[in-house]
C-alpha positions as MATLAB code, in Angstrom:
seq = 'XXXXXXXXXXXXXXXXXXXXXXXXXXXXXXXXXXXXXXXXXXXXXXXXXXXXXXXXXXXXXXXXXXXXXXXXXXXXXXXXXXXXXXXXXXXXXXXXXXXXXXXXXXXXXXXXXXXXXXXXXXXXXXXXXXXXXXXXXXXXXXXXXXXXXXXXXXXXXXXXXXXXXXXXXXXXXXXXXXXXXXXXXXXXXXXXXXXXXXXXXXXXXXXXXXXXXXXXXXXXXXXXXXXXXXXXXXXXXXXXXXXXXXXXXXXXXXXXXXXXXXXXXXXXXXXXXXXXXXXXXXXXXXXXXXXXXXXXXXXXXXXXXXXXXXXXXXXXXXXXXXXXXXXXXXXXXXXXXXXXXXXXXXXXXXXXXXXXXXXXXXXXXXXXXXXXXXXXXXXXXXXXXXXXXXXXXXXXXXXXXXXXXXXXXXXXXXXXXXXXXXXXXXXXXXXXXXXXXXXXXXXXXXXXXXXXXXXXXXXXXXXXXXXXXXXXXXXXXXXXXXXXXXXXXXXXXXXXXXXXXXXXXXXXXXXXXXXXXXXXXXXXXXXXXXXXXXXXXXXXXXXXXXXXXXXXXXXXXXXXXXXXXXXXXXXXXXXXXXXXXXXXXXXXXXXXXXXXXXXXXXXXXXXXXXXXXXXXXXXXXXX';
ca = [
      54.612  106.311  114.931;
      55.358  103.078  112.958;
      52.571  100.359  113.120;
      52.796   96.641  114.128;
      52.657   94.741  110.521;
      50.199   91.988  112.462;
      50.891   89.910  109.658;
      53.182   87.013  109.215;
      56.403   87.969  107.598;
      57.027   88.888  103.816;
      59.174   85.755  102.795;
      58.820   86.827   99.254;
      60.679   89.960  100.180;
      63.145   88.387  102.708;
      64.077   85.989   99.728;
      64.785   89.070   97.512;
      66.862   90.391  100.008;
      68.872   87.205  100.121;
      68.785   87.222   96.771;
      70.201   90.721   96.132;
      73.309   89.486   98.730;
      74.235   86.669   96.310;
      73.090   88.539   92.579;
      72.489   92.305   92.892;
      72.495   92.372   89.607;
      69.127   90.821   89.650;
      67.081   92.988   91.897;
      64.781   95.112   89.381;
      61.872   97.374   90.229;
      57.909   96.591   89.172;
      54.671   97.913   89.606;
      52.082   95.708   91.930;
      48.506   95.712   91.476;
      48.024   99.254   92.844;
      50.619  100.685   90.368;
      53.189  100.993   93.269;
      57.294  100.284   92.627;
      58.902   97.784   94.309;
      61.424   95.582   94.270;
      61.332   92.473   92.202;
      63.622   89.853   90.909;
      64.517   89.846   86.832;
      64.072   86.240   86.470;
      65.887   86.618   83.313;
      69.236   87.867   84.976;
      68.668   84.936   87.534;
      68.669   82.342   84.880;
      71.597   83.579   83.380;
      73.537   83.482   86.671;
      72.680   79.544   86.923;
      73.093   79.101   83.350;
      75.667   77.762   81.506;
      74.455   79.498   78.218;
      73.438   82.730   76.955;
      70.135   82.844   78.110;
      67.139   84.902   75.490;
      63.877   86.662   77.148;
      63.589   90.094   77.552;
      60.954   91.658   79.465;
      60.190   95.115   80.216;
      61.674   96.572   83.155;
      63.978   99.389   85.020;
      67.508   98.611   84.233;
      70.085   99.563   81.935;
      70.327   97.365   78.686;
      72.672   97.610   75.189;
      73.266   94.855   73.019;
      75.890   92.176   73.966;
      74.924   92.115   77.315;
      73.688   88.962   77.922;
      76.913   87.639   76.342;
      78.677   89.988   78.280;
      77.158   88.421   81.555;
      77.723   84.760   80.164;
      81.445   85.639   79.584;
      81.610   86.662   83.264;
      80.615   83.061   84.311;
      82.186   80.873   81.871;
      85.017   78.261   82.616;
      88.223   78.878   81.105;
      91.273   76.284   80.096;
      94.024   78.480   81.499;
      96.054   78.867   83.955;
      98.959   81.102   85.318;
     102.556   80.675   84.764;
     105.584   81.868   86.299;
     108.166   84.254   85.046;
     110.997   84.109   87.190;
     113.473   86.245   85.251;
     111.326   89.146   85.138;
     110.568   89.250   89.206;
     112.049   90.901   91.709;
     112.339   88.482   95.457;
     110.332   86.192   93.685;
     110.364   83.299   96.468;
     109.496   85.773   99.063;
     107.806   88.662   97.978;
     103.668   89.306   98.824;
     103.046   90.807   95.479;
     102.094   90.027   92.295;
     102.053   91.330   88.444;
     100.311   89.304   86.046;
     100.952   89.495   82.106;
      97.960   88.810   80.489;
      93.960   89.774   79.678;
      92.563   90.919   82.715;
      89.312   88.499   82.078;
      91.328   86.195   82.520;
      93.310   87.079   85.085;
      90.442   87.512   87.326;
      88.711   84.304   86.998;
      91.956   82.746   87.998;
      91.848   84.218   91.145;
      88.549   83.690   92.263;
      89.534   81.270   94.429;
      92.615   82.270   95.811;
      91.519   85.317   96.542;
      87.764   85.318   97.168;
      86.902   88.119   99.724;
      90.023   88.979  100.488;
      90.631   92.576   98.783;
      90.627   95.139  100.408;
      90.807   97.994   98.025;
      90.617   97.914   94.160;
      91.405  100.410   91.964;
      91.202  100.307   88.437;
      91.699  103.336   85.641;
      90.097  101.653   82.337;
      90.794  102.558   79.182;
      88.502  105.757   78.526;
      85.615  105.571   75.744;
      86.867  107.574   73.052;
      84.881  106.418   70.124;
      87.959  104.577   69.100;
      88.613  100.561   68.981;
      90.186   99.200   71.734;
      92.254   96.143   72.586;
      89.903   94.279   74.936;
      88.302   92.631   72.025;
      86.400   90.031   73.943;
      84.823   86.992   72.191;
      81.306   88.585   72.573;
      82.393   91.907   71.226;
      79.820   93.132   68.617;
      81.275   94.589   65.053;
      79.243   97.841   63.807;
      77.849   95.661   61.064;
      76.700   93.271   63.490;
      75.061   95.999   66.030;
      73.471   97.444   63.545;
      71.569   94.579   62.598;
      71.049   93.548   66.036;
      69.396   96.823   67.138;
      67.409   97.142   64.175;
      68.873  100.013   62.282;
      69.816   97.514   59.528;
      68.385   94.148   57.684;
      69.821   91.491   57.469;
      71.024   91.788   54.382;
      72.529   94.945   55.340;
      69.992   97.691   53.931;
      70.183  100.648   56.133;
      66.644  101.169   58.103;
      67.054  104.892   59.097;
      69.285  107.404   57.399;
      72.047  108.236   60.203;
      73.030  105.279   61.966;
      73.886  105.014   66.114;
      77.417  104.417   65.568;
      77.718  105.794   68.734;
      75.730  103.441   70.578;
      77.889  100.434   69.219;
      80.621  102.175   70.424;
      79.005  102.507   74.223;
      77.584   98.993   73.700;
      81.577   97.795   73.076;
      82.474   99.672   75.971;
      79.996   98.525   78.302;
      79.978   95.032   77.131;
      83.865   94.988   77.895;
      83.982   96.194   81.562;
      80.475   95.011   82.823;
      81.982   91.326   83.586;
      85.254   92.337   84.837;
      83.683   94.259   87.400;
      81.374   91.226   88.277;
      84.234   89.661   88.764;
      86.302   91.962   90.739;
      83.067   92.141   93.176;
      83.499   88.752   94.038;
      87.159   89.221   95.539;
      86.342   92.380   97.507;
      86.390   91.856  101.400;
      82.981   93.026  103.346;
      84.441   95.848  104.122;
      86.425   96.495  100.804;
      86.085   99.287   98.405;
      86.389  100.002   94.595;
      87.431  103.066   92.970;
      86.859  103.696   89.218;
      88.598  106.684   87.541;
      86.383  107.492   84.465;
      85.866  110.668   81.885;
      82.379  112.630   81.065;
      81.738  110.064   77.950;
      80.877  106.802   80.142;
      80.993  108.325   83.948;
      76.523  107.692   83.736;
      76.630  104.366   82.261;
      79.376  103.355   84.143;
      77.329  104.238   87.277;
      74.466  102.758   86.259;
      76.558   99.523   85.457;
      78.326   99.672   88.765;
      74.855  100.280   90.769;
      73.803   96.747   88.701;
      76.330   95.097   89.697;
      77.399   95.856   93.790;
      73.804   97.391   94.487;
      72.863  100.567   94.406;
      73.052  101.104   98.246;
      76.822  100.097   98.056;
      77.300  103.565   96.489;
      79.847  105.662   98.432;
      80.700  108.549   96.255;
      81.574  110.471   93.022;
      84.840  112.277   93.646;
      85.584  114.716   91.518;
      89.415  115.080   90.929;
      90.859  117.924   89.320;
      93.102  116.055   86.886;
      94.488  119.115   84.999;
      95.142  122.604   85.251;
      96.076  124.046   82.000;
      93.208  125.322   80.105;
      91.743  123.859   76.818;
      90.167  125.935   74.591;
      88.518  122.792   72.085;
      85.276  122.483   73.668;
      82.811  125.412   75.569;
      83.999  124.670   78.849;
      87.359  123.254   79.399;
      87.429  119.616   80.496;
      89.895  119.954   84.021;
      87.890  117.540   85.808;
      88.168  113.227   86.071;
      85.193  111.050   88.227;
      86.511  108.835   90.581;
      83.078  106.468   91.192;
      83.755  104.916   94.808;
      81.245  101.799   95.631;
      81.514   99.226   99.149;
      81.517   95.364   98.757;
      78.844   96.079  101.641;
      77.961   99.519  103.317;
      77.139   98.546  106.230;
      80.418   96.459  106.556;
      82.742   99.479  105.381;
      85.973  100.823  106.695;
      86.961  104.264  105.273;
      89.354  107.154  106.106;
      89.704  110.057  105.881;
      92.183  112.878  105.796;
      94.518  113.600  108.599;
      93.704  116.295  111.143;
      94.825  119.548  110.593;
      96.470  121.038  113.832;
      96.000  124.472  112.877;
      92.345  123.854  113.175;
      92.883  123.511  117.132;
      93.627  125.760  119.724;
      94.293  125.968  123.714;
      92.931  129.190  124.551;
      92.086  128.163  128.225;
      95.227  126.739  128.647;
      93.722  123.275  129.335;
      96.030  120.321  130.338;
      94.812  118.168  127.966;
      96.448  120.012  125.027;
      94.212  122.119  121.782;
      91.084  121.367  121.074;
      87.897  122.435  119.548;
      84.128  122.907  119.759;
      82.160  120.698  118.213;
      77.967  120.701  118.145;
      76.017  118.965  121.048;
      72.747  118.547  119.478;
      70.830  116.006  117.674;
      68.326  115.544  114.855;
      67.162  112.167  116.328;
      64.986  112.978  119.318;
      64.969  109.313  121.714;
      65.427  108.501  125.482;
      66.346  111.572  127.833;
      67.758  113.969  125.300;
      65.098  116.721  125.912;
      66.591  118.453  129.218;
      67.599  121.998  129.462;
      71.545  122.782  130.339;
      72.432  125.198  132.688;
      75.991  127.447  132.364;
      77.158  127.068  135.879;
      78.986  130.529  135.146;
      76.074  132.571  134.343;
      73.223  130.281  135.115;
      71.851  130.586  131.669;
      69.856  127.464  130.134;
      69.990  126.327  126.829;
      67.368  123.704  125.333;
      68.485  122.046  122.244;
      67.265  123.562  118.637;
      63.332  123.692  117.743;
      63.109  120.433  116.241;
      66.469  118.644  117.477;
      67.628  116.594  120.863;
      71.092  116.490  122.657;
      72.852  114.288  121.393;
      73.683  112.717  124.880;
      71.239  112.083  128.019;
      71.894  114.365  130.622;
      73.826  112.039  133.110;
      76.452  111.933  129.994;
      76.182  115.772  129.620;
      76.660  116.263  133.173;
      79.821  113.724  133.266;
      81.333  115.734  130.619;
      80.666  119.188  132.200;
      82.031  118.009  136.086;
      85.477  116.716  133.199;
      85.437  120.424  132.054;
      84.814  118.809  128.301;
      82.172  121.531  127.819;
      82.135  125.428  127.073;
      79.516  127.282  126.319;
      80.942  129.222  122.998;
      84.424  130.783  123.068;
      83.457  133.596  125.618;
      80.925  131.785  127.457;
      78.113  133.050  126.140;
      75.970  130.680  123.839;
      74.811  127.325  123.420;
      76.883  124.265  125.169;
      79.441  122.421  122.738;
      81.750  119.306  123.241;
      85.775  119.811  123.808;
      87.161  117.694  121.228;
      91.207  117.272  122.526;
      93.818  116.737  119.321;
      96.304  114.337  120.917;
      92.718  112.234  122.029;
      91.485  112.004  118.594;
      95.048  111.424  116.927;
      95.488  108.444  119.551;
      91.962  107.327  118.629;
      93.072  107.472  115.082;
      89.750  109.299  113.661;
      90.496  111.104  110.362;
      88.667  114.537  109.193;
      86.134  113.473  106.166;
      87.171  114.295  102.347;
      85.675  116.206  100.422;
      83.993  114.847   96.960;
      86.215  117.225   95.405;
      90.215  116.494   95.206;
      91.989  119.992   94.230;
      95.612  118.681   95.699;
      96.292  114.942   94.739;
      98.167  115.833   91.956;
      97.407  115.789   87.907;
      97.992  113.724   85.002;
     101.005  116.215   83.844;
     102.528  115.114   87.548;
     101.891  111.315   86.641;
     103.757  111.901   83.420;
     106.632  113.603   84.810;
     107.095  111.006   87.811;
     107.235  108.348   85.347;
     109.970  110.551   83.250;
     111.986  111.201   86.401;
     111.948  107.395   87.351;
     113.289  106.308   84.032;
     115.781  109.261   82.961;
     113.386  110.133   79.660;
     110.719  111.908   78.749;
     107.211  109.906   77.057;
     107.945  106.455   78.230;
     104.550  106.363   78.981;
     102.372  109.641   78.981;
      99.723  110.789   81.259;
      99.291  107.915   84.152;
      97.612  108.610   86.978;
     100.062  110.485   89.676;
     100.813  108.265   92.831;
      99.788  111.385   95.023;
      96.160  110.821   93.769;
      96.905  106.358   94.436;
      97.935  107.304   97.941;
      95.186  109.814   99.039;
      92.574  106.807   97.682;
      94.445  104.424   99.147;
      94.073  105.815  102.777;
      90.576  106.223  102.520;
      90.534  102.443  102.335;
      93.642  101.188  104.284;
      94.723  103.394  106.929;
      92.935  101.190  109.375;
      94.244   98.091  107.624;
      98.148   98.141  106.964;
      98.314   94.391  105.833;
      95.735   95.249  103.160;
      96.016   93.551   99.753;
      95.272   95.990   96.873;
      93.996   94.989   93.344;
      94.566   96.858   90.354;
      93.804   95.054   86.943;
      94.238   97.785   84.423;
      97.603   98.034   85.683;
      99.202  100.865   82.591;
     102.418  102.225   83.818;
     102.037  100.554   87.731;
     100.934  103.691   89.413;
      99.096  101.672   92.151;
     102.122   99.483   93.025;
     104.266  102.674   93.415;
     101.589  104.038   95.499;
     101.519  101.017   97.857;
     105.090  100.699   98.128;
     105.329  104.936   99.175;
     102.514  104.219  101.530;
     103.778  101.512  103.131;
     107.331  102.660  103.765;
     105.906  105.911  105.001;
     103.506  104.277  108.070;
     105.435  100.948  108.290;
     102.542   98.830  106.484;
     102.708   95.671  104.958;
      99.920   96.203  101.842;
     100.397   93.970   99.310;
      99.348   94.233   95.590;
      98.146   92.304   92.768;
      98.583   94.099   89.449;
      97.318   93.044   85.786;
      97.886   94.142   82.434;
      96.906   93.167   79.205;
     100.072   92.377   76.719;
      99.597   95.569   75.003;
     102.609   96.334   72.305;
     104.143   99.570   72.932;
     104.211  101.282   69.342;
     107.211  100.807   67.053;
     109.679  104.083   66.948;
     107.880  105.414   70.629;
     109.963  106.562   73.405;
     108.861  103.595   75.066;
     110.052  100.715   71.978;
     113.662  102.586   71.823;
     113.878  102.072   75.648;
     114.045   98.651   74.975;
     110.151   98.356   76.230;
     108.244   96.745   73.583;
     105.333   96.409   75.586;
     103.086   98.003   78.347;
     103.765   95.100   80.933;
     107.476   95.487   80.547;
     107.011   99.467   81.330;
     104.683   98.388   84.274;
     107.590   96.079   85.761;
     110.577   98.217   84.738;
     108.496  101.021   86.751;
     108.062   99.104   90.008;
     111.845   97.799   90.150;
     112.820  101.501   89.505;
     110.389  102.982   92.038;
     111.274  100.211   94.995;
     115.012  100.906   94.274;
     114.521  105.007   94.616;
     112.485  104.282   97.420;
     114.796  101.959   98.998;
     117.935  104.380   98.400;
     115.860  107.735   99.582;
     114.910  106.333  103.339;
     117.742  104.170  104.033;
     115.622  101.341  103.648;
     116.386   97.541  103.575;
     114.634   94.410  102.277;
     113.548   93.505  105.980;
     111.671   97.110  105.648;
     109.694   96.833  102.751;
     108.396   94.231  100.654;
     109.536   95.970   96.847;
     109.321   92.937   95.209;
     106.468   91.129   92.999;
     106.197   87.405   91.452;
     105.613   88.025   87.804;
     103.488   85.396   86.211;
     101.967   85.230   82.715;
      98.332   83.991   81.932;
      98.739   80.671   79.373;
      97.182   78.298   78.144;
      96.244   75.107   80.155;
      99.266   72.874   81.325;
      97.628   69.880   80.441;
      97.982   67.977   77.202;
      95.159   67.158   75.159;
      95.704   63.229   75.197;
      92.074   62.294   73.684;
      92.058   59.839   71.139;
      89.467   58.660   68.426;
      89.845   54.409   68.383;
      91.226   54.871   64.572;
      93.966   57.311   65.735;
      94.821   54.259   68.506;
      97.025   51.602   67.825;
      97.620   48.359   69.992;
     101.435   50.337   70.933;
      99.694   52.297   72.122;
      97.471   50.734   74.303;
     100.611   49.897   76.697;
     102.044   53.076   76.444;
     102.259   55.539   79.457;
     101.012   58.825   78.140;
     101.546   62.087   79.567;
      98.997   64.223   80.581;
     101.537   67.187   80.836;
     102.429   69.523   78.146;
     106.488   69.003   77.227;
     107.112   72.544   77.841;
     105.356   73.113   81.258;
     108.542   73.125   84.012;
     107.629   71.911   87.884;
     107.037   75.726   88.937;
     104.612   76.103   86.513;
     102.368   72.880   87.146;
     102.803   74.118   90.877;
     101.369   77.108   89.809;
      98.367   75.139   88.635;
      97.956   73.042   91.488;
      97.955   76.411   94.104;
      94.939   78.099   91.934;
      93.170   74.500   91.953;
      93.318   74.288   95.308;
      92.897   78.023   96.076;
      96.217   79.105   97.440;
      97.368   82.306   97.592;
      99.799   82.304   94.759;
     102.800   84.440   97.325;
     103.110   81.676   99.388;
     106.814   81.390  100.023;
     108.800   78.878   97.780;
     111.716   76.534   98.634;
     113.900   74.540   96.663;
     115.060   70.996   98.017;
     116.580   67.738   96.774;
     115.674   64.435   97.574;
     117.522   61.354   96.016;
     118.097   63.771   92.968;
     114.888   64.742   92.857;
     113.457   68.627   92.641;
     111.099   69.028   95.627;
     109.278   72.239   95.705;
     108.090   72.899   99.435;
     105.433   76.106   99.969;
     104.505   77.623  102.966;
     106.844   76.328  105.082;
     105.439   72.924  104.435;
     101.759   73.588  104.148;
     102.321   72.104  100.506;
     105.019   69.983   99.114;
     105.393   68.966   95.396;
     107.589   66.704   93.243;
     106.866   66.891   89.858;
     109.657   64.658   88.225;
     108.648   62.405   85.841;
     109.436   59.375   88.371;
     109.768   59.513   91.736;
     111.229   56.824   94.458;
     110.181   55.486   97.585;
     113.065   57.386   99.053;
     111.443   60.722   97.738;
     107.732   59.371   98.856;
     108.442   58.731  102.355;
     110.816   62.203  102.970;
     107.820   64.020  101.967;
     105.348   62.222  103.805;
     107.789   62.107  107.141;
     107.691   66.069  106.594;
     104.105   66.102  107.432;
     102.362   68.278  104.928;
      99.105   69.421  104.833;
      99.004   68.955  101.336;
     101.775   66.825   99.000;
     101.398   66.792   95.029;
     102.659   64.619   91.981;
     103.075   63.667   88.600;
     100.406   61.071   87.888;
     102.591   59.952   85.514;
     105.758   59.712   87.907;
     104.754   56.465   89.278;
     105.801   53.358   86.571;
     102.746   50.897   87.921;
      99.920   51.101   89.424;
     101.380   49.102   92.569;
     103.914   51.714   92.851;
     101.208   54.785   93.287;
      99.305   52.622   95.801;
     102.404   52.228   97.924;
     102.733   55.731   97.756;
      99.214   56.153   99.176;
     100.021   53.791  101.741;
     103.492   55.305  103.080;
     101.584   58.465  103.662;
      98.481   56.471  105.338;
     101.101   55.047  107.875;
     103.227   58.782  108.377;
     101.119   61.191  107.587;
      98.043   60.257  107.596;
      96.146   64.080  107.466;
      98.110   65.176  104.493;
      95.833   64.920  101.231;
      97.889   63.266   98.616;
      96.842   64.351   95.105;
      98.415   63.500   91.459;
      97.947   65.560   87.949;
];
């Protein structure tokens, strides 16, 4: 029996707690004064989190540490002068389409859509590059060189004299590693929904730091699973024991918020053996390991007028008003022949109109392999090694489920996007249940090598395959159910990450002459087009960036309305009254402009003043 605390409460505790919600990367254990663990706060990791610099400190504690991570956790945080540009040409549907494929470092990419996308993710999954002991492309600014991790963890001076005779090479190679994925998945936490979930596929080499990394970062009571997919078949005879096996790490945005599938019932497991009205059905378990209320009661079979008590140690599971409900429904037999313990009818057609699912397994032995994933990809585009060894979409789909079944509009994020498995995945699932998932994909501008299968193609690059893939996939799709663009959303917006749009139009006074002075100077780089500086403005506000797009034109102006109206932007380098007041008489929650588009300061207050007098809840803005 649990005792009354008869204390106030622990508000050092209840802040951790809130605390861990925001940061869990800062909840540590420590010993008190009796040389008891418990929770504490790193103070250290806290600072960094408010700190706009790589914060120094270490002190001993429980946690998992390698050099560059303090960077790595500043690089998480820090503000970035980019934004994300549109690339027409290469999308598919582009002014209607839910989905998205974005060129460019997946850093990046992901602190662009923090606020577009904040909590609204339902499932990620994400296949990183695996650590081979190799280099790898995601050579972030804080990336350590071997020189400069051996100095930093003390194997070398600073002059470069070796301190002990064989050198950690590995380590740097694990530090690298870690310091590359630990603030893309701080990231990607941030734009899971409550009840989201993240899968990680991952080999032997990092599958326990990556763990430990991912427990850092969403909590360790967020952990779901490790499921152990059988990736290949064929047997390798380089090592002791062949390597068949891939981890997929699955972790909730919040465990007590999460939704999650399973498999789909298996009829065969269901019979009607009493000929019962209600259809097959099976036994299922009565009893209880919680003992509470009236679940002590003994059960009599009113065939034989046997009783049955629950297990030594164990309750029913129901209080016997419910148990006798069920019996007077005939819902309960007492074991096939009638002569054992009371279990629960459960009916097929009940549970399939319910929608309950049977619970995977941790192991996967039928969601395809990587030799599967390679020969999809070689059916889709008529040629063998276009890109080799992807993950198949049967394994994409089966994942998938487990976190969208329930949730058919779900958007699904993917940033180490490789040959677009996930997109093919979403666009299978969803024309096979009539869903709507949507999905944002990213990949790094990766060259594809020269003389591959892939260069030849007329693919010089990784995103290229990615978005050849998906318009290949949605067309076979398409053609093999009969489908039609009112069906199924098989399109994606490609955009590009890029530098800022916005010219660097600082001066020094001696670079200033007095021409200058009364010149209007743009604040807008020549090259940016309207699309892309509307691009802009939908990440500064936080707009989802598949809002639909029209095209209009007002006394010869482009006018770029989004959303039906929910935005409207003009972004020619002038703009009339007769262009002002159109836009304002459309009543837009939100209207955009050149700054630079009105000639005089008189003319932008008019502006303001038209919409004060039409419109007077749309909020005006100019870059």
């Amino acid at each position: 029996m649990e005792k009354l605390r008869m204390t106030s409460p622990d508000l050092t505790q209840a802040n951790i707690d809130k605390l861990a919600e925001l940061f869990p990367n800062v909840v540590t254990e420590t010993l008190d004064a009796d040389g008891t663990v418990k929770r504490a706060i790193d103070f250290d990791a806290l600072r960094q989190e408010l700190s706009d610099h790589i914060v120094e400190g270490p002190q001993e504690r429980y946690q998992l540490d390698w050099p560059g991570k303090r960077a790595a956790a500043f690089a998480a945080n820090a503000p970035i002068a980019k934004t994300l540009r549109p690339v027409a040409e290469e999308s598919v549907d582009f002014d209607t389409t839910k989905n998205l494929f974005i060129e460019g470092d997946n850093l990046d990419a992901l602190k662009l859509l923090q606020e577009p996308y904040l909590g609204k993710v339902q499932a990620i999954f994400i296949d990183p590059p695996y650590n081979t002991g190799n280099d790898f492309i995601y050579a972030d600014d804080f990336g350590e060189n071997a020189g400069q991790y051996l100095e930093r963890s003390g194997q070398v001076s600073t002059d470069g004299a070796r301190f002990v005779a064989n050198t950690d090479s590995s380590g740097r190679v694990h530090s690298n590693w870690l310091s590359m994925i630990y603030p893309r998945l701080k990231l990607s936490r941030n734009l899971l929904h409550p009840s989201g979930v993240l899968f990680v596929t991952i080999g032997d080499t990092e599958v326990a730091n990556l763990r430990r990394v991912l427990d850092e970062v969403f909590g360790e009571k967020n952990f779901v699973a490790n499921i152990v997919w059988q990736a290949r078949t064929s047997i390798s005879d380089d090592l002791e024991i062949s390597p068949n096996h891939n981890h997929v790490l699955v972790y909730s945005r919040d465990r007590d918020q999460l939704r999650f599938w399973g498999e789909a019932l298996r009829s065969e497991e269901y019979s009607n053996s009493d000929n019962d009205p209600r259809g097959p059905w099976k036994l299922v378990p009565l009893d209880a390991n919680k003992p509470g209320g009236d679940t002590l009661y003994e059960v009599v079979n009113p065939e034989t007028g046997q009783g049955y008590w629950p297990p030594q140690g164990r309750s029913w599971a129901i209080n016997r008003h419910a148990m006798q409900a069920l019996l007077e429904d005939g819902r309960i037999k007492f074991g096939l022949r009638g002569d054992s313990a009371p279990k629960r009818k459960l009916f097929l057609d009940e549970r399939i109109a319910r929608g309950d699912t049977r619970t995977p397994s941790s192991i996967l032995l039928d969601a395809g392999t990587t030799k599967a994933g390679s020969e999809e990809v070689a059916k889709l585009f008529e040629k063998k090694g276009v890109f080799d060894y992807p993950k198949p979409t049967a394994l994409l789909r089966r994942l998938l489920n487990y976190a969208t079944l329930g949730v058919k509009d779900a958007l699904v994020l993917d940033f180490f996007a490789g040959s677009a498995t996930t997109a093919h995945a979403v666009m299978e699932l969803n024309s096979s249940d009539g869903g709507s998932r949507s999905f944002v994909l990213v990949q790094i501008p990766e060259a594809t090598p020269l003389g591959s299968v892939a260069e030849k193609f007329g693919l010089p690059s990784i995103p290229a395959i990615s978005r050849e893939r998906i318009r290949r996939a949605g067309r076979k799709i398409m053609e093999e159910r009969n489908l039609t663009p009112s069906d199924l959303d098989v399109g994606f917006r490609a955009l590009r990450v890029d530098t800022t749009n916005m010219a660097d139009v600082l001066r020094t006074p001696d670079e200033t002459n007095q021409l200058d002075l009364g010149a209007r100077t743009s604040s807008i780089k020549p090259d940016r087009t309207g699309e892309d500086l509307l691009f802009q403005v939908l990440l500064d506000w936080g707009l989802e960036l598949t809002l639909s797009i029209r095209r209009e034109q007002i006394d010869g102006r482009e006018v770029l309305v989004v959303d039906d109206g929910g935005l409207i932007a003009c972004f020619d380098e002038s703009v009339t009254p007769a262009v002002v007041r159109a836009i304002a008489e459309w009543q837009p929650v939100r209207a955009v402009f050149r700054d630079n588009a009105f000639a005089t300061d008189a003319e932008r207050i008019n502006a303001e003043q038209v919409f004060a007098e039409v419109s007077p809840d749309t909020s005006v803005k100019a870059i």
